[in-house]
C-alpha positions in Angstrom: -25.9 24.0 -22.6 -26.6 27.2 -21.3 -27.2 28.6 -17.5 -29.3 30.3 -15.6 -29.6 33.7 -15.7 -29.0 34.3 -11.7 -29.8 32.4 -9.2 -33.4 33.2 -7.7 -35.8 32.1 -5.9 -39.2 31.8 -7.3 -40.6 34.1 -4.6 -37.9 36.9 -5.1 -39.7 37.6 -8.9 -40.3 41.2 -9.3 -43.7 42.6 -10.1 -44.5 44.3 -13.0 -46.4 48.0 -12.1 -47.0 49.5 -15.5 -47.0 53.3 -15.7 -49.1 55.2 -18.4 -46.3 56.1 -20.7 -44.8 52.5 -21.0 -49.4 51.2 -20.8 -49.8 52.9 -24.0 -46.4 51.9 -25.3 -47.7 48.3 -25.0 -51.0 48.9 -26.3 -50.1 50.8 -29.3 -48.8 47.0 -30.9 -47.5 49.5 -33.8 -44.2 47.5 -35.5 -41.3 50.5 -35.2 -41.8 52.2 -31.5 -39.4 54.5 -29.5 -39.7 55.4 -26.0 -37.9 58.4 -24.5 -37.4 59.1 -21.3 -35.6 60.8 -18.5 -33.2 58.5 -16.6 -34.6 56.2 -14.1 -38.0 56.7 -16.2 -38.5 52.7 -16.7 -38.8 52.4 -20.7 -35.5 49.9 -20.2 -38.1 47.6 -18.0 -40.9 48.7 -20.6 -38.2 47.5 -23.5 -37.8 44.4 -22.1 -41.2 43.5 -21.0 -42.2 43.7 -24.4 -39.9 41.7 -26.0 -39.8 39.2 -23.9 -43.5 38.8 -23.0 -45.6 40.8 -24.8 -44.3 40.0 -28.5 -44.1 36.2 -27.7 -47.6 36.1 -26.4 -49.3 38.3 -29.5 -47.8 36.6 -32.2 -49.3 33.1 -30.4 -52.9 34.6 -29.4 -52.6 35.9 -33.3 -50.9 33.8 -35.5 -50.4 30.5 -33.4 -46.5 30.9 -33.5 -44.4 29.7 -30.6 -40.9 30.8 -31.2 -39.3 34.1 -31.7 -36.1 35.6 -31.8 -34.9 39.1 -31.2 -31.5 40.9 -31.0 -30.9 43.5 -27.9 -28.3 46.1 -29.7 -26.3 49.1 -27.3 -23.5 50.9 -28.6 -21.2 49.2 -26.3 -20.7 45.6 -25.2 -19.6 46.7 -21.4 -23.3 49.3 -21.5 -24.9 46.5 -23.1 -23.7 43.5 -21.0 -23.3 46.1 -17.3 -27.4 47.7 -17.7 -29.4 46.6 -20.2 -28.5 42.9 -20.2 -28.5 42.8 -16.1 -32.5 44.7 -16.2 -33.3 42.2 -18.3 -31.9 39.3 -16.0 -33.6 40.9 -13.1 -37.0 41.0 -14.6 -36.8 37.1 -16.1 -34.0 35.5 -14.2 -35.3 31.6 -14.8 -33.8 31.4 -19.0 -30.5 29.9 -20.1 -27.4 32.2 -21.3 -25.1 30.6 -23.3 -22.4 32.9 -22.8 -20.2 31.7 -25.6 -22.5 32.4 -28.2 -24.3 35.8 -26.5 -27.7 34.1 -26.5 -30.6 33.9 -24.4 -33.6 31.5 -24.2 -36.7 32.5 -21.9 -39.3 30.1 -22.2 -43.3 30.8 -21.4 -46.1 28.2 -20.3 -48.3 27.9 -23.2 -51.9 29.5 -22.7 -53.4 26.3 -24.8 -51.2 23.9 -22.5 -49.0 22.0 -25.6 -45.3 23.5 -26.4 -44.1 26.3 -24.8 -43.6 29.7 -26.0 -39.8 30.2 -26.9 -38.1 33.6 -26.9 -34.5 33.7 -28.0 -32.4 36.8 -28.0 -29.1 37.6 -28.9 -26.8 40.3 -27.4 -24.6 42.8 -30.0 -22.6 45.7 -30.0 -22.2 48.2 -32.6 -19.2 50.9 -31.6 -17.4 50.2 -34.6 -18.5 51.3 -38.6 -18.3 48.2 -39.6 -20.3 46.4 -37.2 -23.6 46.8 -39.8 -22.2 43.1 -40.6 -23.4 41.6 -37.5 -26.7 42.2 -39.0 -26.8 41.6 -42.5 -27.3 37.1 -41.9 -29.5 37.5 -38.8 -33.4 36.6 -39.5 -35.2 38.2 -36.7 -38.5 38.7 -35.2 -37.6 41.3 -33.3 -34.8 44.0 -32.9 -34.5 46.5 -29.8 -31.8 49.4 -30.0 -31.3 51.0 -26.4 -29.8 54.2 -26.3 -30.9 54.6 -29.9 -29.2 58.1 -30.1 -26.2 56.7 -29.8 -26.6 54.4 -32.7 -25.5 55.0 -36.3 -28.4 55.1 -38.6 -26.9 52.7 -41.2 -27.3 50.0 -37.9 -31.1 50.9 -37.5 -31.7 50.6 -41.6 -30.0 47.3 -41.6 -31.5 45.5 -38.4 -34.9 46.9 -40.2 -34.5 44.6 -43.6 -33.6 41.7 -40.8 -37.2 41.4 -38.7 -40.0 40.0 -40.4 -38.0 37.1 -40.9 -38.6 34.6 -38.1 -40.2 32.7 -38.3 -40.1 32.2 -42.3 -42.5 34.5 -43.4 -43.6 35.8 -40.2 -46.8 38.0 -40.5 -45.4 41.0 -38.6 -41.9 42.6 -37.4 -41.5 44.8 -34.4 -38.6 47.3 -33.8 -38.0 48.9 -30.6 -35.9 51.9 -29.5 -35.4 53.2 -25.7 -32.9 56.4 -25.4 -32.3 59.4 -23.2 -34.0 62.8 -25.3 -32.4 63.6 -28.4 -31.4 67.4 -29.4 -34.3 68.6 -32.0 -32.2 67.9 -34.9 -31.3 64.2 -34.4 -33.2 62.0 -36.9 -35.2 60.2 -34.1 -37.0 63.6 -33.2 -38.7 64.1 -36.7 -39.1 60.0 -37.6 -41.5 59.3 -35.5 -45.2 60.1 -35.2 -45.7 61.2 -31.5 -48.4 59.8 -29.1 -47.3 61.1 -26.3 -45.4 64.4 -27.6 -42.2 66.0 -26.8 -41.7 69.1 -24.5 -40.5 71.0 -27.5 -40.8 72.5 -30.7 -43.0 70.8 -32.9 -41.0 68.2 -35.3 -40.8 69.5 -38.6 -41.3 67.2 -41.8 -43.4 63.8 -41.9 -42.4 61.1 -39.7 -41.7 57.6 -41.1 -44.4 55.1 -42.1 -45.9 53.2 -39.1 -43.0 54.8 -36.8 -44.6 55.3 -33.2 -42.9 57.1 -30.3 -43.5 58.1 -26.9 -42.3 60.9 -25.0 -42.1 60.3 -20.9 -42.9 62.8 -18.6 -40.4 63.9 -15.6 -40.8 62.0 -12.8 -43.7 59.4 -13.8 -42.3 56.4 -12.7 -40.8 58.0 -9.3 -42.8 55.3 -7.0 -41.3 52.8 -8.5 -37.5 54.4 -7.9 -35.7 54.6 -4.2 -36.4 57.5 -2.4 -34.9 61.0 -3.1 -33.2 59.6 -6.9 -33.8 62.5 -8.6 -33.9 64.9 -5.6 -30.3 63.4 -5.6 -29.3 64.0 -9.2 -30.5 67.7 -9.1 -28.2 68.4 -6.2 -25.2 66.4 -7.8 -26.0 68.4 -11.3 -26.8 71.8 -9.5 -23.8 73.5 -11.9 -25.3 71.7 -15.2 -28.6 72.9 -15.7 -28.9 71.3 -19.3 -27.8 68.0 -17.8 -31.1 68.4 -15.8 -33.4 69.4 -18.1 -32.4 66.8 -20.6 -32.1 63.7 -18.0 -34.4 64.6 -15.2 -36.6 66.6 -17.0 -36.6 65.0 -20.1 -36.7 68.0 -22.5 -34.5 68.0 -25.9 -31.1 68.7 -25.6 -27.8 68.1 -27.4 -25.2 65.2 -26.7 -22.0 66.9 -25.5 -19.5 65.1 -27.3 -15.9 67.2 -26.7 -15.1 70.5 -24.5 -18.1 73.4 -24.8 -16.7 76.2 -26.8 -18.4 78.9 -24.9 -18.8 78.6 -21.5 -21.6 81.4 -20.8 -24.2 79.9 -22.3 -27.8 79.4 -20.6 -30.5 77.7 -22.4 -33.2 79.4 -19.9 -31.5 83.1 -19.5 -30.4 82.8 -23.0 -33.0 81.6 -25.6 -36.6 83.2 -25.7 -39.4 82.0 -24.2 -41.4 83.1 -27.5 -40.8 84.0 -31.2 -39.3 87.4 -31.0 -40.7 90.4 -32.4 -39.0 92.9 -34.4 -39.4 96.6 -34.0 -38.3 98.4 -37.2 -34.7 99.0 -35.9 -31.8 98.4 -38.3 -30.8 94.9 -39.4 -27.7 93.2 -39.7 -26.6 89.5 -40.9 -23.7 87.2 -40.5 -22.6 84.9 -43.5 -20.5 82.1 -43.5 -20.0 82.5 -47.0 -16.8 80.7 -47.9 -17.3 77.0 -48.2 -20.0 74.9 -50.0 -22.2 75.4 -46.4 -23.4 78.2 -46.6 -25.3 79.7 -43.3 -26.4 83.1 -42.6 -28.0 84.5 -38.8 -30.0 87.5 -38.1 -29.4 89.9 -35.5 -31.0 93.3 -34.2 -29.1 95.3 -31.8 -32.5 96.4 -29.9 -30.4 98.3 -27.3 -26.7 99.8 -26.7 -26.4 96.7 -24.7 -28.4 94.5 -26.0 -29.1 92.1 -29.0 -31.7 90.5 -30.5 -31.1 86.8 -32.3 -34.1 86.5 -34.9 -33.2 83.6 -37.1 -31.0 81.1 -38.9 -30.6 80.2 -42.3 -29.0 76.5 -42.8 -29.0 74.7 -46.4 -26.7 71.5 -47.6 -24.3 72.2 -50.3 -26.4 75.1 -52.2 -24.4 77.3 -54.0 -24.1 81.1 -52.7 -26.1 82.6 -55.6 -29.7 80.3 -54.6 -28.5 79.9 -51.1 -28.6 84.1 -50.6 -31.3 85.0 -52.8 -32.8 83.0 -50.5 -32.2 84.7 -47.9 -33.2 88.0 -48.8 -36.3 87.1 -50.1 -37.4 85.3 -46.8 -35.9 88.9 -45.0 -37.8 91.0 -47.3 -41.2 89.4 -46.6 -40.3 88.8 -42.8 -38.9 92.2 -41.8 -40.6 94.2 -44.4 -38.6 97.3 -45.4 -35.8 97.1 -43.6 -32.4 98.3 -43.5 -29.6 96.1 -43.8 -25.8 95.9 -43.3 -23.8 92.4 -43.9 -20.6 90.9 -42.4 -19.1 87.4 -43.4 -15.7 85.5 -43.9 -12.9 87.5 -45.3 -12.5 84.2 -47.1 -15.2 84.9 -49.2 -13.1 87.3 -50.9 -11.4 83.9 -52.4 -10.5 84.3 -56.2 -11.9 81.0 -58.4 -11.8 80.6 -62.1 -15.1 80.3 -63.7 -16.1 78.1 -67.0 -15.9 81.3 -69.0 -12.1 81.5 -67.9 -12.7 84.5 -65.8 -12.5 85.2 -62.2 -15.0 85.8 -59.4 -15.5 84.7 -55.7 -18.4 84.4 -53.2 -18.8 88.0 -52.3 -18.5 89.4 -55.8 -21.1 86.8 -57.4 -23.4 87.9 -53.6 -22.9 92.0 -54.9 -23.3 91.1 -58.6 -26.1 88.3 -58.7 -27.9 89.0 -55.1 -27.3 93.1 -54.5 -26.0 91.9 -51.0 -22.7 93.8 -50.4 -21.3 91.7 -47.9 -18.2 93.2 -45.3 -15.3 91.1 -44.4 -15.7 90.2 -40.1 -12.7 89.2 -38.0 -10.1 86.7 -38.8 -9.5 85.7 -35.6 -10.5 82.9 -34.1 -9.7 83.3 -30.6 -11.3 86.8 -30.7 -14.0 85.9 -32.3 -14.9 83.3 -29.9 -14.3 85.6 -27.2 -16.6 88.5 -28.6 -19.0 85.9 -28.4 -18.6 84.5 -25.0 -18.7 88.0 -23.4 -22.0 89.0 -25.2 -23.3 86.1 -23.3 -21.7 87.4 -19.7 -23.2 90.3 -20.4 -26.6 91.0 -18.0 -29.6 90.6 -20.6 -27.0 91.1 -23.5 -28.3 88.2 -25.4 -31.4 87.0 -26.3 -32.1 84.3 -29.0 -35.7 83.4 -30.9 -36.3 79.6 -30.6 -36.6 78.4 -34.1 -33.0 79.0 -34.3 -32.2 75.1 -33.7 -29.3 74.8 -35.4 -27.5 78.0 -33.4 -29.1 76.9 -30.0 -27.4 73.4 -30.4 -24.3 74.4 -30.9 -24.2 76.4 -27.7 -25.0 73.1 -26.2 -22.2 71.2 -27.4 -23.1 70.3 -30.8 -20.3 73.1 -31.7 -17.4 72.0 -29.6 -13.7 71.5 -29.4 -13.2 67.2 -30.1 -10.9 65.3 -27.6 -7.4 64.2 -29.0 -7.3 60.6 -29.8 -6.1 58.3 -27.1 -5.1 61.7 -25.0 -8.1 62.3 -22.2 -8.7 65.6 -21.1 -6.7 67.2 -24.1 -8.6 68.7 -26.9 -7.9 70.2 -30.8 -7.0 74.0 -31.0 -9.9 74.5 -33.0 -13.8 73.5 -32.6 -14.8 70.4 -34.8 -15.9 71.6 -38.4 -19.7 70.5 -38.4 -22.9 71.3 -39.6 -23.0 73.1 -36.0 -19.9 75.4 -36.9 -21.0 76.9 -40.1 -23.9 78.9 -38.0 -21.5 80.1 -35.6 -19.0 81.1 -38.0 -21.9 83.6 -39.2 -22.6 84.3 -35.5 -18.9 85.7 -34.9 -18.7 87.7 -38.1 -21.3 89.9 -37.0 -21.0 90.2 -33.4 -17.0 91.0 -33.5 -18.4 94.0 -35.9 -20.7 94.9 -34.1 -19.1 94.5 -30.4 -15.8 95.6 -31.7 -14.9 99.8 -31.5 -12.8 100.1 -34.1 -14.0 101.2 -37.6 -14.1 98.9 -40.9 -11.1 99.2 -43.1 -10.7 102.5 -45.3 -11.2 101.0 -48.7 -14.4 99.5 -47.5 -16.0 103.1 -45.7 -15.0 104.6 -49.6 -17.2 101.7 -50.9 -19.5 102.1 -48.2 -19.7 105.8 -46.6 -22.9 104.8 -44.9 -21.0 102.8 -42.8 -19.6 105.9 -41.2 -23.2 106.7 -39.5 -23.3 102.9 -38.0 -24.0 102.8 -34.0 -21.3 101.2 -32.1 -23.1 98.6 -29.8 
């Protein structure tokens, strides 16, 4: 037999205040809904409210049925057990845990007076990749995923096929997600349809099929939260500013998995209030042109001292030829008539036999195929990374347009230096190769040109003379 949750007393039951976010989040009755929210922003109390009352209750008003069952996943058991299972237990003390088997039973008076309503939910973790077992025998009602960023997608597309499926041929399924804001790339930022819509750029592509989501304000459940909380947080995060406006604030950031790579990076000082405009000065890109990645950034040095970040170019596995035709067509028409000089890997240079038995690499088949005559950049990592870091130092040296996601995320952390295995505090020599590194790469080809005093090699001024007349910036 199972026990209670805690021990309470029937007096000591907490009362429900709903705030707008988490109202309409409980109106909406759409089947796959996410909530986001700052911390201490109550869509964990929303989360459970709903599965434990409001579910139960529709599908009796609607379809007569008395029982459900749900699963509560978290990445980890100790986050899942430590918050989201104690919230839970605070909210609806008077069920039975039985421990052994991680299950819960919360029963409801019945509105027509016969059986009760019966909500069972089990508890699960998913930190390892082959956790997606759990969930292939469960039949569910119900599934809520907290922390949902933190969650590999081949978890959420399983528990999916598993609701819907109690009771036998139940008429509806419901999927919940609660998590802190993702970075604007993360899949939850473009799947779902937005009510209530994020304090960012608008998601790009169509969001997935009856997939609902809800975007809290800053500080809209603060009555409900001890005096000075976030006034609290602020001063304890005063030297992380992106902690703040991702937490407290609840913008769009980017999970910072391993050691930042640069550490003079500013979201608000560095990245541009508004699309920036070009003013006919010379234009120069950085390729990463040497793997099966390719990524390419624009720059515009607007001043002796300062520089100008217009735009990325990101594909998946597009080979060099379509990847920088596409390129320069989308420069042609967006900087019309400009003038253009090109740095990218030396490792582009890379020999590779072709069908016909010849040999070619990237930068030959970008002169030949694309009329892009692309310059080798630094080698060097470590100055290359450096060259970087100082542009940022420098007062007003660095300025980037905001469609460039990709870049912008990286400087967050999505381009970072991974912690060694089982050794805290020590990281690898080298950032993580990711899809955040390629556009960085590109980034530090041009800027170690363009920062750097001395002069391209010989044999590429005889290839290039008009090199000779470049500005040093």
């Amino acid at each position: 037999m199972g026990e209670p949750a805690l021990k309470y007393d029937a007096e000591d039951v907490l009362e429900y205040k709903l705030i707008p976010t988490i109202k309409l989040f409980h109106e909406s009755g759409a089947q796959l809904r996410c909530i986001v929210g700052p911390v201490g922003s109550g869509k964990t109390t929303g989360a459970s409210w709903e599965t434990q009352r409001y579910i139960a209750f529709y599908l009796f008003e609607e379809y007569g049925i008395r029982k459900t069952r749900g699963v509560i996943v978290r990445n980890t058991y100790s986050e899942l057990i430590d918050t989201t299972q104690r919230t839970l237990f605070e909210w609806f003390p008077w069920g039975e845990y039985e421990s052994s088997r991680k299950v819960y039973t919360l029963k409801w008076d019945a509105p027509d007076g016969g059986d009760p309503l019966e909500v069972e939910t089990l508890f699960r973790s998913c930190d390892r990749p082959d956790d997606v077992k759990k969930f292939k025998s469960l039949e569910l009602t119900w599934y809520w995923i907290d922390e949902s960023i933190e969650v590999a997608d081949e978890i959420k597309r399983m528990l999916k096929n598993r609701i819907g499926r109690y009771p036998r041929k139940s008429p509806v399924r419901f999927g919940i997600e609660t998590t802190n804001p993702p970075d604007v790339e993360h899949l939850t930022y473009s799947q779902f349809k937005w009510v209530v819509p994020p304090p960012g750029p608008v998601p790009t592509g169509e969001p997935l099929a009856k997939h609902i989501g809800f975007w809290q304000p800053p500080y809209e459940n603060v009555a409900n939260l001890r005096p000075g909380y976030y006034e609290d947080l602020v001063a304890d995060y005063a030297d992380n500013p992106d902690w703040i406006d991702m937490y407290i604030k609840g913008m769009p950031g980017q999970l910072i998995r391993g050691k930042l790579v640069y550490m003079n990076f500013l979201r608000d000082y560095h990245v541009a209030d508004e699309p920036l405009k070009w003013g006919g000065q010379q234009m120069y890109r950085g390729w990463d042109n040497s793997g099966n990645t390719p990524a390419c950034i624009v720059v515009c040095p607007v001043s002796p001292q300062r520089l100008h970040i217009f735009k990325e170019f990101i594909t998946i596995k597009e080979n060099i030829v379509d990847f920088a035709n596409r390129v320069k067509v989308e420069c042609n028409t967006i900087f019309p008539n400009a003038k253009w000089l090109d740095y990218g890997d030396p490792a582009g240079k890379a020999k590779f036999s072709t069908k016909e038995g010849t040999f070619t690499s990237n930068v030959t088949l970008m002169n030949d195929e694309c009329g892009i005559h692309v310059i080798s950049g630094e080698q060097n990592l470590k100055i290359r990374i450096n060259v970087v870091d100082q542009a940022l130092l420098k007062r007003n040296g660095v300025l980037i347009d905001p469609g460039c996601i990709r870049l912008i995320n990286g400087f967050l952390g999505g381009y970072h230096y991974e912690e060694l295995q089982n050794m805290p505090g020590a990281y690898k020599k080298e950032p993580t190769k990711n899809k955040y590194s390629h556009i960085h790469d590109a980034l530090q080809y041009i800027l170690t040109r363009l920062h750097i005093s001395a002069a391209p090699p010989v044999s590429e001024l005889d290839i290039y003379p008009e090199l000779l007349e470049e500005p040093t910036y």
